[in-house]
ChimeraX commands (.cxc) that place a marker at each C-alpha (Angstrom):
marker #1 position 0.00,0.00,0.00 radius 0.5
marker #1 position 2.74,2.48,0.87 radius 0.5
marker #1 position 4.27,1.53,-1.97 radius 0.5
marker #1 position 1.36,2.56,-4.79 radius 0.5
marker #1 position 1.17,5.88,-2.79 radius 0.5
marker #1 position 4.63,6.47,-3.58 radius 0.5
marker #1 position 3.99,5.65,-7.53 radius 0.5
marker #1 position 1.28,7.77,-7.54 radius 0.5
marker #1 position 2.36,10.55,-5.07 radius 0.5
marker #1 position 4.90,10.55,-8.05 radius 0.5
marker #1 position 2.63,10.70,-11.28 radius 0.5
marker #1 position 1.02,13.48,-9.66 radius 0.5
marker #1 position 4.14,15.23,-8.96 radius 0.5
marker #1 position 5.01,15.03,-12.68 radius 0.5
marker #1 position 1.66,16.13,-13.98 radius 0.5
marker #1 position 1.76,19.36,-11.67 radius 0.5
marker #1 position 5.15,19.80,-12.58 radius 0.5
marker #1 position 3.91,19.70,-16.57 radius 0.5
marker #1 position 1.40,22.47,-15.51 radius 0.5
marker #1 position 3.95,24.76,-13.83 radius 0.5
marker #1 position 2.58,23.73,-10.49 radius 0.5
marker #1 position 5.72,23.83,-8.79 radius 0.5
marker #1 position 5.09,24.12,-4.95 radius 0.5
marker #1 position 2.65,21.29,-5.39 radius 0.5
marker #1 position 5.52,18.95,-7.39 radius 0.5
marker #1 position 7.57,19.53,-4.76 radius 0.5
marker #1 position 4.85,18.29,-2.11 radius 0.5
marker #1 position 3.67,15.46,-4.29 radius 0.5
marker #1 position 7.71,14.74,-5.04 radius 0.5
marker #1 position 8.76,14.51,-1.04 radius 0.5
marker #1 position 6.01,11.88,-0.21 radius 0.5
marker #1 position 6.62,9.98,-2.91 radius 0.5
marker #1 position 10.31,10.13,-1.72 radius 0.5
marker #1 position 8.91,8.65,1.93 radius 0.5
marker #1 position 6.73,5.95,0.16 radius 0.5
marker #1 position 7.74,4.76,-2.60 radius 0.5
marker #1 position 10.29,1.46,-3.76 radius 0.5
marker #1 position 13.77,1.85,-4.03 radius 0.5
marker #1 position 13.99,1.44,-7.78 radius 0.5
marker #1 position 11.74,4.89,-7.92 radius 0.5
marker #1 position 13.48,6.97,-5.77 radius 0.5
marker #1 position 15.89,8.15,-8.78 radius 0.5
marker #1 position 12.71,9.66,-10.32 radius 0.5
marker #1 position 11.12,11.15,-7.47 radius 0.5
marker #1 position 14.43,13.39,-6.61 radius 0.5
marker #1 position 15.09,14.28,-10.31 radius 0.5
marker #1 position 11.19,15.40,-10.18 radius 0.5
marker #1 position 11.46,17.45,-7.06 radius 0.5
marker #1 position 14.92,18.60,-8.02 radius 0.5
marker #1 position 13.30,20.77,-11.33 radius 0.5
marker #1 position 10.15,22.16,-8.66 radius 0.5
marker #1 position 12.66,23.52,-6.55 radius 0.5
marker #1 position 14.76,25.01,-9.00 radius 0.5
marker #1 position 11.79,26.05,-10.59 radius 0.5
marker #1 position 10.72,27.82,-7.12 radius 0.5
marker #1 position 14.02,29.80,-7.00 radius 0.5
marker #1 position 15.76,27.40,-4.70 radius 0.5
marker #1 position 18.64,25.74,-6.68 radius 0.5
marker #1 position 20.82,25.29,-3.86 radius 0.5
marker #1 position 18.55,22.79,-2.91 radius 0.5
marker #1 position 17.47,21.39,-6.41 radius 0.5
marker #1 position 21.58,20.16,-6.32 radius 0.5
marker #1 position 21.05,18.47,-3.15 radius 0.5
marker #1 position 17.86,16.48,-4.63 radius 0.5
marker #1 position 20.56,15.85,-8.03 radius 0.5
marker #1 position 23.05,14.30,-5.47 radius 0.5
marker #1 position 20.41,12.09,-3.97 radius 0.5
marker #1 position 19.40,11.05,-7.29 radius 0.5
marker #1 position 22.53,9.96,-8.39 radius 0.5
marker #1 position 23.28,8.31,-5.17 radius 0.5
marker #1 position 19.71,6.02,-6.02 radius 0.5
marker #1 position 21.01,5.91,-9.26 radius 0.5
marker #1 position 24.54,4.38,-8.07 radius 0.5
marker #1 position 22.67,2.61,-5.64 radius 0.5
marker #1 position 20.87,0.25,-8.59 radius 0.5
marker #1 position 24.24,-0.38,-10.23 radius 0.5
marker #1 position 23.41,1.71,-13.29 radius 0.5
marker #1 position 25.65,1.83,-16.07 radius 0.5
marker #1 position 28.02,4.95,-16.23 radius 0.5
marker #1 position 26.51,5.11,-19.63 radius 0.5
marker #1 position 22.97,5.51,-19.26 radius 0.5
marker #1 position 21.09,8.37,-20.38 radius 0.5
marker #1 position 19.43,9.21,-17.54 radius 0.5
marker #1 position 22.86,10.32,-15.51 radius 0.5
marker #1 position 23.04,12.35,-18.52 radius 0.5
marker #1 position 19.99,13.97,-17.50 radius 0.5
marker #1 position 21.65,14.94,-14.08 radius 0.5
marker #1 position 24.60,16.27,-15.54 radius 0.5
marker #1 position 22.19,18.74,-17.58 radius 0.5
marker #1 position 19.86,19.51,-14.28 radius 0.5
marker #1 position 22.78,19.99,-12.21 radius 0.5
marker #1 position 24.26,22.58,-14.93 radius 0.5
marker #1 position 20.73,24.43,-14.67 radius 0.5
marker #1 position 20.78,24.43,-11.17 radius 0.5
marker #1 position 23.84,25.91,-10.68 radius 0.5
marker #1 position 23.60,28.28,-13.75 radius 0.5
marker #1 position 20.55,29.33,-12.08 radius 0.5
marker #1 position 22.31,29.48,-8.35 radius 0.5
marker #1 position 24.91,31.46,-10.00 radius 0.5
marker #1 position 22.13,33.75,-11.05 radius 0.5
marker #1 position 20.13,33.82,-7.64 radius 0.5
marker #1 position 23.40,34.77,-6.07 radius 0.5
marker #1 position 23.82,37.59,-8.31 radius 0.5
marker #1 position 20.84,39.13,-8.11 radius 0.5
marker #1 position 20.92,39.24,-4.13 radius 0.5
marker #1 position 24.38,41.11,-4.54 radius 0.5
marker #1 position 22.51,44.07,-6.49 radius 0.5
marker #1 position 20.00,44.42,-4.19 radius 0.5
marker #1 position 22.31,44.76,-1.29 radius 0.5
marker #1 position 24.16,47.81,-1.80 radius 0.5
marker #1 position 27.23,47.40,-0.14 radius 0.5
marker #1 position 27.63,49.80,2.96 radius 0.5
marker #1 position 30.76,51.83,3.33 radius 0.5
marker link #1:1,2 radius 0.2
marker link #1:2,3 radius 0.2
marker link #1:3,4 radius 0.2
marker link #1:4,5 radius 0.2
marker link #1:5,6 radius 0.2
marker link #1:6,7 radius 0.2
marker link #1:7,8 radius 0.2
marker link #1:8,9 radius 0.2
marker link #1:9,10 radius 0.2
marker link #1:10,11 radius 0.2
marker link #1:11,12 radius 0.2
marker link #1:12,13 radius 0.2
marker link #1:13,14 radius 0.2
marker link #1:14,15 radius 0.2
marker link #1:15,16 radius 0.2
marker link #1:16,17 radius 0.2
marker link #1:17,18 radius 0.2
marker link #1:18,19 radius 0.2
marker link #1:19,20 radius 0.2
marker link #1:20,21 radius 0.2
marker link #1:21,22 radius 0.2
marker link #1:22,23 radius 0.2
marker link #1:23,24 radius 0.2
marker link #1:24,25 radius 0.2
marker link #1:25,26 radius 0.2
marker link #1:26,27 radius 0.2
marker link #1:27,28 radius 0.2
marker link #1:28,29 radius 0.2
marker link #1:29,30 radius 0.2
marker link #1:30,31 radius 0.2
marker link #1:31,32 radius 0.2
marker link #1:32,33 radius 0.2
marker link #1:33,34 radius 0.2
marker link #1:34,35 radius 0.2
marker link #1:35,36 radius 0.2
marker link #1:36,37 radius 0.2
marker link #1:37,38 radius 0.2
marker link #1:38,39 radius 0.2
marker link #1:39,40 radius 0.2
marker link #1:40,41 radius 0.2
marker link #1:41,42 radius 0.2
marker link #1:42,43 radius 0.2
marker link #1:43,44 radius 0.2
marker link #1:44,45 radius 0.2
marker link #1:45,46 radius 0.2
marker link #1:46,47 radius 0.2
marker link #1:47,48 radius 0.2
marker link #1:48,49 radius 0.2
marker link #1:49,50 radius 0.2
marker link #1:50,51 radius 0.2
marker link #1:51,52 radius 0.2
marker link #1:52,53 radius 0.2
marker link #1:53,54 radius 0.2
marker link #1:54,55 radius 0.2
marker link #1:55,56 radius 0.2
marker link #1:56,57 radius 0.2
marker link #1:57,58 radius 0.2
marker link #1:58,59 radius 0.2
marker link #1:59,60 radius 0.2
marker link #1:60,61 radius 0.2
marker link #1:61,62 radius 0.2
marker link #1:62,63 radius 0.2
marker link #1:63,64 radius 0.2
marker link #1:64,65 radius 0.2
marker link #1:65,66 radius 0.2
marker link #1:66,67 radius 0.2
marker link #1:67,68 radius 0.2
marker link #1:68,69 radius 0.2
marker link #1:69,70 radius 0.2
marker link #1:70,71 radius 0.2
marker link #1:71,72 radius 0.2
marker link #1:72,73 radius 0.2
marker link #1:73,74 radius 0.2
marker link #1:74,75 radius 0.2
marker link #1:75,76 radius 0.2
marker link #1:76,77 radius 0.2
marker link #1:77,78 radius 0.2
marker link #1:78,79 radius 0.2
marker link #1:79,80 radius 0.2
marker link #1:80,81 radius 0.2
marker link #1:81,82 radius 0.2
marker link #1:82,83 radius 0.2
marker link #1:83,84 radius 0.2
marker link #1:84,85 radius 0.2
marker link #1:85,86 radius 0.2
marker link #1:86,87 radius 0.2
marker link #1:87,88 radius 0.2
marker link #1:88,89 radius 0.2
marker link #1:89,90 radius 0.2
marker link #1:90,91 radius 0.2
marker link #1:91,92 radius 0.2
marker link #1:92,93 radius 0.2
marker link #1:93,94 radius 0.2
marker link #1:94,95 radius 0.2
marker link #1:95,96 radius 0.2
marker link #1:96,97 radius 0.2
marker link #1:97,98 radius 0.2
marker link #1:98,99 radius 0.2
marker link #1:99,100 radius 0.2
marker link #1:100,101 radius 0.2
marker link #1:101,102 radius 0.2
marker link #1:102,103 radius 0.2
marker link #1:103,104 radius 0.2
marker link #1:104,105 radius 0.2
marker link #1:105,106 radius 0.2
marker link #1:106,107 radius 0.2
marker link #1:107,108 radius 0.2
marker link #1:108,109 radius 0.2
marker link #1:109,110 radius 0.2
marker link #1:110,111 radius 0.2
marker link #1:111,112 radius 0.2
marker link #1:112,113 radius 0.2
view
């Protein structure tokens, strides 16, 4: 039973992530995380990873990449397979974004003298 609320805590995570619901990915994403099977958990970080990058917190997004590619690792994937590919690119985002995050903080805070 706690294992089909994971699966579908994580369809729903994806479908509100494919309507911009990001807040509500990342919800749908971290119980999934709690409930679902091992062999998911790859997904369910990856899917919670673009929310929060998506909600302007990439510093976190990374974290969710690591944990992804731990699960990944974990499953004794192939070095090869497309979908650490896909974490290379997310993690790239993320921190192009972080990189941006951090820059706009430093304009708004005028340095004081």
């Amino acid at each position: 039973r706690e294992e089909l609320l994971g699966t579908v805590s994580g369809n729903i995570s994806q479908i509100y992530l494919n309507l911009g619901f990001y807040g509500s990915a990342e919800e749908a994403a971290t119980k999934a995380i709690k409930y679902c099977a091992t062999t998911d958990t790859f997904k369910q970080y990856f899917r919670r990873a673009k929310a929060r990058k998506n909600l302007h917190r990439a510093e976190e997004a990374i974290g969710d990449i690591l944990e992804a590619e731990v699960a990944l690792k974990a499953l004794h994937v192939s070095a090869n397979d497309v979908r650490f590919e896909e974490l290379r690119k997310e993690q790239a985002s993320c921190e192009a974004a972080l990189r941006q995050q951090m820059e706009l903080q430093s304009q708004a805070s005028p340095i004081s003298p």
